[in-house]
N, CA, C and O atoms as a GROMACS GRO file, in nm:
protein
  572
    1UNK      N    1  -0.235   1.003  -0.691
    1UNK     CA    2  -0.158   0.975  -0.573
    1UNK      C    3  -0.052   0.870  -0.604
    1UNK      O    4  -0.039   0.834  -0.721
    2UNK      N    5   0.045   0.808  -0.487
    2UNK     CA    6   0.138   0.749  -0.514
    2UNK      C    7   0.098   0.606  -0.538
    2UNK      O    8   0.154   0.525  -0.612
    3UNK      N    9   0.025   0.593  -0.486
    3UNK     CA   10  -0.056   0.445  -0.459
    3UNK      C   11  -0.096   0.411  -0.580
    3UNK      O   12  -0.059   0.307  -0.635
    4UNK      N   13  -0.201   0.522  -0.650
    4UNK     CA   14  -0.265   0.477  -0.766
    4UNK      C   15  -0.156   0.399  -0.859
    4UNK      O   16  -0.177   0.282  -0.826
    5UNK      N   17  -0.088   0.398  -0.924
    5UNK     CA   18   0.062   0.371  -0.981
    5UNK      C   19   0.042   0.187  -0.940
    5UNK      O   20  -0.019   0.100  -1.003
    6UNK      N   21   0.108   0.180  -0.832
    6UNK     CA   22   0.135   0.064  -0.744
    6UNK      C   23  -0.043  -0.028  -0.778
    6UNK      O   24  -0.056  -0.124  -0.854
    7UNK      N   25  -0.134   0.024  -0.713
    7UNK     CA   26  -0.276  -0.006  -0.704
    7UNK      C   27  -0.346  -0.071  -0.841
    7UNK      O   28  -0.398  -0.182  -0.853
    8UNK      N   29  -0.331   0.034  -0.942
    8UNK     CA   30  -0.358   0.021  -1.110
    8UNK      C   31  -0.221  -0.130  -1.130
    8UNK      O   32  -0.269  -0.233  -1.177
    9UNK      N   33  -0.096  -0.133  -1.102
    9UNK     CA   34  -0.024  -0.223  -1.140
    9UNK      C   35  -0.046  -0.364  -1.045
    9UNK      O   36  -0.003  -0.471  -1.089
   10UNK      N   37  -0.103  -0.359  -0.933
   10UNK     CA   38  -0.119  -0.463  -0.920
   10UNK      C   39  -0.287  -0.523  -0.906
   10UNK      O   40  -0.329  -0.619  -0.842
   11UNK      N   41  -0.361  -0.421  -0.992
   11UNK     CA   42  -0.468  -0.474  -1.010
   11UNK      C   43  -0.467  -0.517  -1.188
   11UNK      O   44  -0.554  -0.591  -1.235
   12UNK      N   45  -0.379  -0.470  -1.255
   12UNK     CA   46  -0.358  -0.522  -1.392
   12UNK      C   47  -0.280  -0.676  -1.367
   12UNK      O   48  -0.290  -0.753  -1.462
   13UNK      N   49  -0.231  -0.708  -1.291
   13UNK     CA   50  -0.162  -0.832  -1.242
   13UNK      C   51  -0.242  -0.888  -1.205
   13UNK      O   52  -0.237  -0.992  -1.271
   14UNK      N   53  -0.348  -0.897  -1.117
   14UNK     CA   54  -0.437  -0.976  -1.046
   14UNK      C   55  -0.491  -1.011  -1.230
   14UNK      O   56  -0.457  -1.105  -1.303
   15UNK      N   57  -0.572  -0.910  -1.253
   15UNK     CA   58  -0.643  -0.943  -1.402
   15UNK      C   59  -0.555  -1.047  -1.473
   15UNK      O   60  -0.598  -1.160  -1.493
   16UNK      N   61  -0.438  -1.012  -1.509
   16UNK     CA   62  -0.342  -1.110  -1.577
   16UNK      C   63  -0.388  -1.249  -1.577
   16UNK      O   64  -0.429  -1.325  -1.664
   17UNK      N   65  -0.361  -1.260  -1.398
   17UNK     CA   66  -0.295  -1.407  -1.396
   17UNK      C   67  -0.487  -1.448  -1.332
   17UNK      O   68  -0.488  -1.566  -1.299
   18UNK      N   69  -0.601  -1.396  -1.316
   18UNK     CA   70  -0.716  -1.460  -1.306
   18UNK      C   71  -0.719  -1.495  -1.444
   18UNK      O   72  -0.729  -1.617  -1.453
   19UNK      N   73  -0.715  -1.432  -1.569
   19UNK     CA   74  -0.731  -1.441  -1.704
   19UNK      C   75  -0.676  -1.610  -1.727
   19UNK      O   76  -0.738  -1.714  -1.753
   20UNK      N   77  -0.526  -1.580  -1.704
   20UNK     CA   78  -0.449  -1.681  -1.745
   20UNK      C   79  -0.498  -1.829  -1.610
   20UNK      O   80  -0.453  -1.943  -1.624
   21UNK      N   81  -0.560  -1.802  -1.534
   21UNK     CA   82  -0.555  -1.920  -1.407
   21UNK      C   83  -0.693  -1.995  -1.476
   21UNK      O   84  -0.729  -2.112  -1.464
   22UNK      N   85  -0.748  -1.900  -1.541
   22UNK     CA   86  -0.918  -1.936  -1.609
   22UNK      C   87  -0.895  -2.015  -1.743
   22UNK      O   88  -0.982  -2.090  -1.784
   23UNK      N   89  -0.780  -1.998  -1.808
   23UNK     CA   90  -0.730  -2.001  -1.944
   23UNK      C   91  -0.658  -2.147  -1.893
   23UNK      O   92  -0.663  -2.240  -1.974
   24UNK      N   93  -0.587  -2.174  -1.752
   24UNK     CA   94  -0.549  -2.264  -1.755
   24UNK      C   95  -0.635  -2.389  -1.714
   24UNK      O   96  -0.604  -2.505  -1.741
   25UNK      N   97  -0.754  -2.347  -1.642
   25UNK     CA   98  -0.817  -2.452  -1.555
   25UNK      C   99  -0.890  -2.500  -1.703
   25UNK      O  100  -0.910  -2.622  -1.709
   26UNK      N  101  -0.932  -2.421  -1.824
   26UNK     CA  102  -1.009  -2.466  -1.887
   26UNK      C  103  -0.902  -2.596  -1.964
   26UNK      O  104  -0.963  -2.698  -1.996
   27UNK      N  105  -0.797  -2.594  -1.984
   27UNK     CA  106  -0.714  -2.622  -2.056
   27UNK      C  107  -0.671  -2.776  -2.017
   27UNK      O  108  -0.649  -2.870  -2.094
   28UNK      N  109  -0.664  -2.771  -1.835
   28UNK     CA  110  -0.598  -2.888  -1.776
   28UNK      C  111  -0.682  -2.866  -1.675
   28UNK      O  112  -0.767  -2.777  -1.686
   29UNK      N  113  -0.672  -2.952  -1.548
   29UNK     CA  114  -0.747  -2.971  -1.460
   29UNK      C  115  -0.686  -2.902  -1.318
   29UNK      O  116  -0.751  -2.875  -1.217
   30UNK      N  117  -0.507  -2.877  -1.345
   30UNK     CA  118  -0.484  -2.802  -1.233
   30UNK      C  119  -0.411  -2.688  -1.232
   30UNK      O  120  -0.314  -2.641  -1.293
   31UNK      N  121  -0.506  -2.646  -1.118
   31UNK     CA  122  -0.463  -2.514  -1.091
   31UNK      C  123  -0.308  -2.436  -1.032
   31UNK      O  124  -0.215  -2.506  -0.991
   32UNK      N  125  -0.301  -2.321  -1.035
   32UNK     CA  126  -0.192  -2.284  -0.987
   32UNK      C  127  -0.256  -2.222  -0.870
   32UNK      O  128  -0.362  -2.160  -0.878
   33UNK      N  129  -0.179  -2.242  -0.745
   33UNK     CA  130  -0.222  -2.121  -0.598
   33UNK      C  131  -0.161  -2.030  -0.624
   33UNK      O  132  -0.072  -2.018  -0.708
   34UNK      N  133  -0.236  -1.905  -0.501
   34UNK     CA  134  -0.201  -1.787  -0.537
   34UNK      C  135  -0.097  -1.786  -0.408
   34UNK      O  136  -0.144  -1.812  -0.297
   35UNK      N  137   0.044  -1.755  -0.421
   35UNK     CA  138   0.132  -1.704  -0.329
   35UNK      C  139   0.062  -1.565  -0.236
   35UNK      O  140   0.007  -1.472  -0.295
   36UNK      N  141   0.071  -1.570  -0.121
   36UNK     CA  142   0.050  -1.435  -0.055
   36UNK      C  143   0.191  -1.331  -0.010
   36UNK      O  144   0.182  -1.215   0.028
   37UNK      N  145   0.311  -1.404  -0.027
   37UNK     CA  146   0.447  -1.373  -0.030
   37UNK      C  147   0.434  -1.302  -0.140
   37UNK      O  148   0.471  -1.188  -0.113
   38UNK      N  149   0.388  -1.311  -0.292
   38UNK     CA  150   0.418  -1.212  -0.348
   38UNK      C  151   0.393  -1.063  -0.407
   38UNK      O  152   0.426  -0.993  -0.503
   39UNK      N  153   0.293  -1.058  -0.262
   39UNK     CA  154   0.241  -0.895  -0.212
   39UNK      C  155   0.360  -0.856  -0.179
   39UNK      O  156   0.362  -0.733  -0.181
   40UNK      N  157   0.495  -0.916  -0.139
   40UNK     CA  158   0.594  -0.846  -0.064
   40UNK      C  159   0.667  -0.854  -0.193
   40UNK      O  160   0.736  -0.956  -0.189
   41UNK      N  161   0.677  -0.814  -0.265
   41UNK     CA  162   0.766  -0.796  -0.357
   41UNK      C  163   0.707  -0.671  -0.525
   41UNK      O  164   0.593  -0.687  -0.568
   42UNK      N  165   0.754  -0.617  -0.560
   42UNK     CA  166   0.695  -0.549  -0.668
   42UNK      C  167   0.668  -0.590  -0.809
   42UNK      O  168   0.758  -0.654  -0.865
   43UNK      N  169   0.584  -0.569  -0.860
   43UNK     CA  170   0.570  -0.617  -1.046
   43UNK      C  171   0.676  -0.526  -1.096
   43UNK      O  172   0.697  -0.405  -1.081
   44UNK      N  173   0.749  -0.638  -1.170
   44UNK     CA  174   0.889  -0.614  -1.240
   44UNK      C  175   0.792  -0.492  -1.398
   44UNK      O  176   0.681  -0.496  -1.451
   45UNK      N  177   0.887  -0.426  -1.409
   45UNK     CA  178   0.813  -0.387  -1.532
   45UNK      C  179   0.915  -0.465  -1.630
   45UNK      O  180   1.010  -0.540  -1.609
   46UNK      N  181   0.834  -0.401  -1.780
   46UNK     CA  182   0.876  -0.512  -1.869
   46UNK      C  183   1.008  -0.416  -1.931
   46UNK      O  184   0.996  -0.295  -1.910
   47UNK      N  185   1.119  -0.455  -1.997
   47UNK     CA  186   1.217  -0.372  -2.044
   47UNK      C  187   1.186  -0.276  -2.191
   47UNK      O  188   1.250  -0.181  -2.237
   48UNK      N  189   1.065  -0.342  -2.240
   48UNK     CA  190   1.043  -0.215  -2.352
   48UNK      C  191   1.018  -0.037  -2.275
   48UNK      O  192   1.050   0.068  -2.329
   49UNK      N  193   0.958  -0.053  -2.152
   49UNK     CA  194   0.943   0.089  -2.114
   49UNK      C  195   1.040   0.157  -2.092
   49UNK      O  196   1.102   0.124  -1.991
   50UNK      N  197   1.077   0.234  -2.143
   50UNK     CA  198   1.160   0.346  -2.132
   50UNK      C  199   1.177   0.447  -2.030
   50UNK      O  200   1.274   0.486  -1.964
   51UNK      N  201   1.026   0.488  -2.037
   51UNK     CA  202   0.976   0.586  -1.939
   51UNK      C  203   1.025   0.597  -1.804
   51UNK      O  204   1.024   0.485  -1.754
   52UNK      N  205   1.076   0.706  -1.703
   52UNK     CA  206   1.076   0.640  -1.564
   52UNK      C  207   0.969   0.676  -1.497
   52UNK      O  208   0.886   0.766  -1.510
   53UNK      N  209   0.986   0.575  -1.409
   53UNK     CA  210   0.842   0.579  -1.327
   53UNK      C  211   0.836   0.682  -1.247
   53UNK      O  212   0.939   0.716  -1.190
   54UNK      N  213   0.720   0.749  -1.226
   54UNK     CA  214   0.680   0.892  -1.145
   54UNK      C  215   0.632   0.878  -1.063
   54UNK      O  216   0.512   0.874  -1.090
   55UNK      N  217   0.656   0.859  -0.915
   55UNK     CA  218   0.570   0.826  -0.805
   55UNK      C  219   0.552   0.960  -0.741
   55UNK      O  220   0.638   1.046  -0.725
   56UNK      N  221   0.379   0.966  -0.694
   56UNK     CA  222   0.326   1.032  -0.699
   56UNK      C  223   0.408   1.105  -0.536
   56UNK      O  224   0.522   1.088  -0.492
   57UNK      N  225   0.298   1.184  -0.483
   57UNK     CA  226   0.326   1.272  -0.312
   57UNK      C  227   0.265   1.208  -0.194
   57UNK      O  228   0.167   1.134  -0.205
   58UNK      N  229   0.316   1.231  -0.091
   58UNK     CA  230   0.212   1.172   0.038
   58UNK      C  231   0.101   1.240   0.069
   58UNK      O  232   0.072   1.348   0.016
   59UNK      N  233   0.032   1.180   0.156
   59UNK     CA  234  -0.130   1.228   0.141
   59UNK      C  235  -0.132   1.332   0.283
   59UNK      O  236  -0.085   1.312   0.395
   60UNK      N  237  -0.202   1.445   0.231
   60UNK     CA  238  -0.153   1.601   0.286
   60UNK      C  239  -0.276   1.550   0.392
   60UNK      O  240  -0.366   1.469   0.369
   61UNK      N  241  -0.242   1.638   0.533
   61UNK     CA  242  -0.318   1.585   0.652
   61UNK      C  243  -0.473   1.670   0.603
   61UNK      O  244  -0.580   1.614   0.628
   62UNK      N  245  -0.472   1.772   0.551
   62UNK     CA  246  -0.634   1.881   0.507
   62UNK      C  247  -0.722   1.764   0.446
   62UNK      O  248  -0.844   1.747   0.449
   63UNK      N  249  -0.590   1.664   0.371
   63UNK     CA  250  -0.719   1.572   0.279
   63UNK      C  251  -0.732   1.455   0.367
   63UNK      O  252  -0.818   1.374   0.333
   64UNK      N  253  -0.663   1.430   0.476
   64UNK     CA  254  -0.701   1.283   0.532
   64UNK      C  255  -0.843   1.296   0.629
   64UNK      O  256  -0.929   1.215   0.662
   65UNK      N  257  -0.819   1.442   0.656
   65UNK     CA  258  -0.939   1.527   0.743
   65UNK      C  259  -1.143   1.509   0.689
   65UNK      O  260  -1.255   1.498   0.739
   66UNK      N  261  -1.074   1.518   0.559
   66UNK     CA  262  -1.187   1.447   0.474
   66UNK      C  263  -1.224   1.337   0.460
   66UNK      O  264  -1.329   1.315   0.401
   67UNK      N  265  -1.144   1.235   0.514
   67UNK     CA  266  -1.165   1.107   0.504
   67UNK      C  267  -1.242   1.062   0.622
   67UNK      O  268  -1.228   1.118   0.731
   68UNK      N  269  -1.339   0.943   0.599
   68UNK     CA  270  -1.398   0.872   0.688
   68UNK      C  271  -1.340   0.799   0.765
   68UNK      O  272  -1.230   0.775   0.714
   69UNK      N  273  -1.354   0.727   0.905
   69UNK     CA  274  -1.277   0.651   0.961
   69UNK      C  275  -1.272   0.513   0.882
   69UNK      O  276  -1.162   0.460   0.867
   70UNK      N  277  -1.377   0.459   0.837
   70UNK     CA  278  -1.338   0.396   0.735
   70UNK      C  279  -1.240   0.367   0.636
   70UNK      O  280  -1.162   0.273   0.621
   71UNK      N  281  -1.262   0.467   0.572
   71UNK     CA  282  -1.109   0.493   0.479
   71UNK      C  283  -1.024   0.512   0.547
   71UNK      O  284  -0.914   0.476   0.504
   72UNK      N  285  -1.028   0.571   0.670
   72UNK     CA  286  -0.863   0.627   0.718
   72UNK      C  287  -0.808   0.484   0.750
   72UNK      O  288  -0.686   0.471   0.754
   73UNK      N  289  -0.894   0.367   0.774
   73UNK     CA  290  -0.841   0.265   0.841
   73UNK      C  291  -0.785   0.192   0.715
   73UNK      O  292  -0.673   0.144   0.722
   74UNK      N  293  -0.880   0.179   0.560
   74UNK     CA  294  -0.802   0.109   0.485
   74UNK      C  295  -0.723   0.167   0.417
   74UNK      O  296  -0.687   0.107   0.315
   75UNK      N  297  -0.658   0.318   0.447
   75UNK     CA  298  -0.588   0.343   0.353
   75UNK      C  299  -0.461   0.311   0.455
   75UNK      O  300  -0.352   0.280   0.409
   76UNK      N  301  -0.482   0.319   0.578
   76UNK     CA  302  -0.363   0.279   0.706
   76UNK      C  303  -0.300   0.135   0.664
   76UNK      O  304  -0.183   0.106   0.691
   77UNK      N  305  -0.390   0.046   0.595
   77UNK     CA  306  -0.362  -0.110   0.553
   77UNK      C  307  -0.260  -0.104   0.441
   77UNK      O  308  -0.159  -0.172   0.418
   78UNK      N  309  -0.338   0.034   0.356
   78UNK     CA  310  -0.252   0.020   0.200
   78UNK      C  311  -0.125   0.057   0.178
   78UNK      O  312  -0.043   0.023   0.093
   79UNK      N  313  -0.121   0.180   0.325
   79UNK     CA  314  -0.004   0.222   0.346
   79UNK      C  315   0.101   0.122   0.388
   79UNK      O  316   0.215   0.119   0.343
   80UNK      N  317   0.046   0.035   0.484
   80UNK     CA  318   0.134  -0.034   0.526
   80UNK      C  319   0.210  -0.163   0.476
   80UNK      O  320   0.318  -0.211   0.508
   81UNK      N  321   0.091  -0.210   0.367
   81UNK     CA  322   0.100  -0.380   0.268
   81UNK      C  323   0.223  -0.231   0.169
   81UNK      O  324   0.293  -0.308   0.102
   82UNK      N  325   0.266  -0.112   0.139
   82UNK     CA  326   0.328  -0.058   0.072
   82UNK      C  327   0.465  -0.037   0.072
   82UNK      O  328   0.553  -0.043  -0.014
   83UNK      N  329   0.460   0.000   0.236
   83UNK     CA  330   0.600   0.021   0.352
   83UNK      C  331   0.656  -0.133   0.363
   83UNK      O  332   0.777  -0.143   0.344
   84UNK      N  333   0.589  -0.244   0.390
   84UNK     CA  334   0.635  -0.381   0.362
   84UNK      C  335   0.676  -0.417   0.233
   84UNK      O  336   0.781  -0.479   0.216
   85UNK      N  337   0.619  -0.392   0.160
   85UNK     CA  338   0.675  -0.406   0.012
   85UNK      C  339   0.801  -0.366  -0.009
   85UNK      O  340   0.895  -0.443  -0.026
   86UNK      N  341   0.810  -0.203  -0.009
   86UNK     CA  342   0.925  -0.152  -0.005
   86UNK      C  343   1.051  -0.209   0.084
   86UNK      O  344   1.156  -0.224   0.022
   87UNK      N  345   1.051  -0.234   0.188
   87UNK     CA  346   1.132  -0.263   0.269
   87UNK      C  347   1.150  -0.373   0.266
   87UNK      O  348   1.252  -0.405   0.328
   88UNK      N  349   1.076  -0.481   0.204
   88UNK     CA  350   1.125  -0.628   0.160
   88UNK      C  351   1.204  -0.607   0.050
   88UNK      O  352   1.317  -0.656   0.047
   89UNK      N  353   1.147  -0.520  -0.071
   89UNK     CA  354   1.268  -0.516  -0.163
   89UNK      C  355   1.392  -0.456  -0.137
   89UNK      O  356   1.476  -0.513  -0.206
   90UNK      N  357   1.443  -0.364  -0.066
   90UNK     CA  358   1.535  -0.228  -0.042
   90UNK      C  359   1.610  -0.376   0.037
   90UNK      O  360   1.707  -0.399  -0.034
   91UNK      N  361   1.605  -0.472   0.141
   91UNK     CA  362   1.678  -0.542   0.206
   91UNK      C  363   1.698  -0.609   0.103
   91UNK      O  364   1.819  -0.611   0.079
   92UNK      N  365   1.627  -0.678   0.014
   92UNK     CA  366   1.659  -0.784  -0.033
   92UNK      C  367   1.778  -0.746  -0.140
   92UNK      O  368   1.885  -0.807  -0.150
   93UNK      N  369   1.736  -0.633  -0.217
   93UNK     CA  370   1.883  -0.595  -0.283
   93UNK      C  371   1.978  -0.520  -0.197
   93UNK      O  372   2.070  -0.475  -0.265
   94UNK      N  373   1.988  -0.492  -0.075
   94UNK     CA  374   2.094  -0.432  -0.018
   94UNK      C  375   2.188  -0.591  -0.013
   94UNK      O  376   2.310  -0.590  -0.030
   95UNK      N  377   2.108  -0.724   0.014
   95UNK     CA  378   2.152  -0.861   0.000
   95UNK      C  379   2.262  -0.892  -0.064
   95UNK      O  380   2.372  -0.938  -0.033
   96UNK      N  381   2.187  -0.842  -0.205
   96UNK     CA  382   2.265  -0.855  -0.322
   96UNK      C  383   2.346  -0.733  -0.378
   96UNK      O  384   2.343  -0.720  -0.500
   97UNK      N  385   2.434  -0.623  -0.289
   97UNK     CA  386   2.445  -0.512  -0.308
   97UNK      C  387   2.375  -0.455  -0.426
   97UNK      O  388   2.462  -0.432  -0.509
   98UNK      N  389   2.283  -0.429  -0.463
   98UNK     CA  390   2.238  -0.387  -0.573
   98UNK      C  391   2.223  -0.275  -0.536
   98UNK      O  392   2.247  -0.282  -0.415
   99UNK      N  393   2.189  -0.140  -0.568
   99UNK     CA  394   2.069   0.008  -0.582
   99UNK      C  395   1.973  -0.044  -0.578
   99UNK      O  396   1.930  -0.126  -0.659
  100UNK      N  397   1.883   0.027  -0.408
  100UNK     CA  398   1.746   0.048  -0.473
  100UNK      C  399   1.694   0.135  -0.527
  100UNK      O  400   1.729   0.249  -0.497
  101UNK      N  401   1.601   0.118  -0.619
  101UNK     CA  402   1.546   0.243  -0.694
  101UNK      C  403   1.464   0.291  -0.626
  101UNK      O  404   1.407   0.237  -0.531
  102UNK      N  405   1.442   0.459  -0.688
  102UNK     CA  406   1.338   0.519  -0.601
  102UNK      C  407   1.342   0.520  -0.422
  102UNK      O  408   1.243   0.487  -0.356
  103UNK      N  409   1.456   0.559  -0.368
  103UNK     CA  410   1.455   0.544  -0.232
  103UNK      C  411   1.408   0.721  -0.164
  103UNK      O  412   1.451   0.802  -0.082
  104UNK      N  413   1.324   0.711  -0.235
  104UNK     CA  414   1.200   0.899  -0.217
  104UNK      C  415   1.081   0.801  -0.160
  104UNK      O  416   1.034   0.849  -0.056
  105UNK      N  417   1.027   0.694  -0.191
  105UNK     CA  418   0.885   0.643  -0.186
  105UNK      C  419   0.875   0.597  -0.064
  105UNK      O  420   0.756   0.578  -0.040
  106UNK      N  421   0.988   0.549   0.088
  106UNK     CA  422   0.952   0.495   0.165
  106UNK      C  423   0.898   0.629   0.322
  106UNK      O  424   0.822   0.630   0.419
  107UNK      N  425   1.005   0.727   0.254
  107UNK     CA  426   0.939   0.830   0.348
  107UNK      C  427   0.802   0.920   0.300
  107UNK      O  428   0.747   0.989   0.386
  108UNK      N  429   0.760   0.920   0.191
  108UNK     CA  430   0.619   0.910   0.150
  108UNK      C  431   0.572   0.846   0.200
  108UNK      O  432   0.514   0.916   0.283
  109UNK      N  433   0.532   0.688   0.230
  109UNK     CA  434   0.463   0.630   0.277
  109UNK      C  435   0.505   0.648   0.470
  109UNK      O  436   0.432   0.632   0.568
  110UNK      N  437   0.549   0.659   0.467
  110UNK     CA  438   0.603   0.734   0.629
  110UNK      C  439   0.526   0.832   0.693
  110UNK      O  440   0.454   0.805   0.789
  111UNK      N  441   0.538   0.958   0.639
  111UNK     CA  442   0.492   1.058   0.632
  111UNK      C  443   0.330   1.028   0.648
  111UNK      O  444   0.256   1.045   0.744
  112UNK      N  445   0.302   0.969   0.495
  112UNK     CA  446   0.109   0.953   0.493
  112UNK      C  447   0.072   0.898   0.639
  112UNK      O  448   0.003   0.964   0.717
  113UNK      N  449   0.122   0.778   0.669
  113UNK     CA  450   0.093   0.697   0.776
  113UNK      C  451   0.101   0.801   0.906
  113UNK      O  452   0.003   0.796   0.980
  114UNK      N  453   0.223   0.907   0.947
  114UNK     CA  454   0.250   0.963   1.066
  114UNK      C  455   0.098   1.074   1.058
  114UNK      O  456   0.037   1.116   1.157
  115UNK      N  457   0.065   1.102   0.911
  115UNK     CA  458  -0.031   1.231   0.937
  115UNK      C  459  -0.159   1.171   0.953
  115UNK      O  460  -0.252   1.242   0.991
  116UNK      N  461  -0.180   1.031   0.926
  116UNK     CA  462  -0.292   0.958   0.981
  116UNK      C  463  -0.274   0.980   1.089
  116UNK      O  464  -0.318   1.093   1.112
  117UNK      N  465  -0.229   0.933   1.180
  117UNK     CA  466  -0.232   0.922   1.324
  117UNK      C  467  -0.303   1.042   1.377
  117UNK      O  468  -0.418   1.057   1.418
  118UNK      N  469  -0.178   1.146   1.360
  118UNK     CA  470  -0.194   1.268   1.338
  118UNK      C  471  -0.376   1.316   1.323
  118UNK      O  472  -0.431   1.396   1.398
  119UNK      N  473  -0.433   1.252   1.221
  119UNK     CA  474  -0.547   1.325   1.227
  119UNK      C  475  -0.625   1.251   1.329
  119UNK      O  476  -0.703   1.300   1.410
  120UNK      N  477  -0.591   1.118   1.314
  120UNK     CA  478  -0.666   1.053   1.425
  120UNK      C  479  -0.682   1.070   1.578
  120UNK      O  480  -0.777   1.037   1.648
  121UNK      N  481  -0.557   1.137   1.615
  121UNK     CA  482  -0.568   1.185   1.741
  121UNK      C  483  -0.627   1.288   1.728
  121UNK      O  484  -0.736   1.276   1.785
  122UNK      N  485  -0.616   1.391   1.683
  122UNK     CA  486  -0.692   1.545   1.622
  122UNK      C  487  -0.844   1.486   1.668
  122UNK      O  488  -0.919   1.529   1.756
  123UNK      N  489  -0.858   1.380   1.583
  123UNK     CA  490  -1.048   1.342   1.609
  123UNK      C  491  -1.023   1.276   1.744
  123UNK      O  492  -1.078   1.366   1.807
  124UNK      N  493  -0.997   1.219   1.807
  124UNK     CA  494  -1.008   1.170   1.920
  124UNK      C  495  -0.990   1.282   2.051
  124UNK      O  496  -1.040   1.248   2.158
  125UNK      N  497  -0.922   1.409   2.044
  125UNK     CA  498  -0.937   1.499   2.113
  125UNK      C  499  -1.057   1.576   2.093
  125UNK      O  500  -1.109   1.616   2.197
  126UNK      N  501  -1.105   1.601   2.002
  126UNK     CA  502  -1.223   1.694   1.955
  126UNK      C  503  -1.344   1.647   1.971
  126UNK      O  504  -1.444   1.716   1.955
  127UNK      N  505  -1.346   1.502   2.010
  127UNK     CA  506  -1.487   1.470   1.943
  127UNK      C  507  -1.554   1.425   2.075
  127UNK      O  508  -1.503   1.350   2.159
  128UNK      N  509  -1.656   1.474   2.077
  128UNK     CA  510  -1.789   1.495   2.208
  128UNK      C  511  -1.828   1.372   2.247
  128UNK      O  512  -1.830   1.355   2.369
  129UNK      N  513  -1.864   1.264   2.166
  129UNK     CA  514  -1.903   1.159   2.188
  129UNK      C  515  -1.794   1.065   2.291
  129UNK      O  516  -1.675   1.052   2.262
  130UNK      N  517  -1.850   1.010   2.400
  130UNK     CA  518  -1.716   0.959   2.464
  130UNK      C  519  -1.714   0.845   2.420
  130UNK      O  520  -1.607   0.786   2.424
  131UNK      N  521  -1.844   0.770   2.357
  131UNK     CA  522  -1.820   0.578   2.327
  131UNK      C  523  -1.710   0.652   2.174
  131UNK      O  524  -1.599   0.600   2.181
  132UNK      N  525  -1.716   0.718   2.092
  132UNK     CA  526  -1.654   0.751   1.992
  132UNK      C  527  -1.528   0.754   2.045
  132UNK      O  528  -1.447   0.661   2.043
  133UNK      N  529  -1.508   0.886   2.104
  133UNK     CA  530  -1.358   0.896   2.142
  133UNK      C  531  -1.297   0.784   2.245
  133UNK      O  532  -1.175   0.771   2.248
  134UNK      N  533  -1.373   0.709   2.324
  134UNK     CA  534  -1.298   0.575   2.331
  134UNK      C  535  -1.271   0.500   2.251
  134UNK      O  536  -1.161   0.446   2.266
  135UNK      N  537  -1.350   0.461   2.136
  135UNK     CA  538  -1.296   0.368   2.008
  135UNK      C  539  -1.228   0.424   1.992
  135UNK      O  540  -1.134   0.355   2.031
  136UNK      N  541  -1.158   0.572   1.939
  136UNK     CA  542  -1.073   0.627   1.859
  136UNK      C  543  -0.954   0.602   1.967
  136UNK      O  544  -0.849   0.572   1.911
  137UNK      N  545  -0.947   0.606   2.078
  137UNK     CA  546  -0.833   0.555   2.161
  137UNK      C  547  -0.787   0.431   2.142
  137UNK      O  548  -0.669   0.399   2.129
  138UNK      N  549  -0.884   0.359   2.140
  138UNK     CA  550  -0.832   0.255   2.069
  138UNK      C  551  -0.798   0.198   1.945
  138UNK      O  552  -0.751   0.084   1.948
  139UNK      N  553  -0.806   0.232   1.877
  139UNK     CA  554  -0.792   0.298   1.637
  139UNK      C  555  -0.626   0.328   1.740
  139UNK      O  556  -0.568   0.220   1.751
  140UNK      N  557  -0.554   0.434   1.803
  140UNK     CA  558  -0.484   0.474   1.748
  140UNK      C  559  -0.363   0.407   1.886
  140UNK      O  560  -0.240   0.421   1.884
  141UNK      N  561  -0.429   0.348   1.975
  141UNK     CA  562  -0.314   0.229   2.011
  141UNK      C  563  -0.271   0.158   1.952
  141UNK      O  564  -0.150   0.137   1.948
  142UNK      N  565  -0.375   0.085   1.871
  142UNK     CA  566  -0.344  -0.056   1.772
  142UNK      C  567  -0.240   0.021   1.618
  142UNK      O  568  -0.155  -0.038   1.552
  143UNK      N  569  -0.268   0.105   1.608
  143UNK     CA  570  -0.197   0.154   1.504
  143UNK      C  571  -0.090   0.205   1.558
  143UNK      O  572  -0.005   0.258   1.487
   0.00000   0.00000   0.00000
């Protein structure tokens, strides 16, 4: 998926800098904090890669159907810490007139998010249970 990409790169980053935050505390006595600002921004890749990056498809509504409300709720989070990302960078170089790259990935994450709903109402019409389908009325106000 598109995520995995993004997900794998900023869980090789987390690893990085715990490695290096462990490497430093042993070293000296202080630490570095962790910024939460720089979820809004992307890991630069490094200039030896050549390769371009392949971002994956949005997530087809048959497979969100499979998903638990559980998941549907944290993938609604991942979608969205993704759509913020994007759209912090895309302003920030429109700032600096720059190109953004890859401007395919924000209606992917668009899309995934609209066919959540999408299924979520689907379950909230269908489903027998009324304490259920009242929570699910409420899942898909807040969203």
């Amino acid at each position: 998926m598109f995520l995995s990409r993004y997900i794998g790169r900023t869980f090789l980053a987390a690893a990085k800098s715990e490695t290096s935050v462990a490497a430093a505390a042993a070293t000296s006595s202080v630490r570095t904090g962790y910024n939460p600002l720089e979820e809004f921004f992307e890991v630069d890749r490094s200039p030896e890669d050549d390769k371009p990056v392949v971002y994956g498809r949005s997530w087809k509504a048959s497979e969100l159907r499979l998903k638990s409300w559980d998941d549907l709720q944290k993938l609604w989070y991942v979608l969205l810490k993704e759509k913020n990302m994007l759209m912090t960078q895309r302003q920030m170089l429109h700032a600096q007139n720059l190109r953004f790259p890859s401007p395919e990935r924000i209606p992917k994450v668009r899309k995934s998010m609209c066919r959540i709903k999408h299924v979520l109402t689907e379950r909230a019409i269908e489903e027998p249970d009324p304490r259920r389908s009242a929570e699910m009325k409420r899942m898909i106000n807040v969203l």
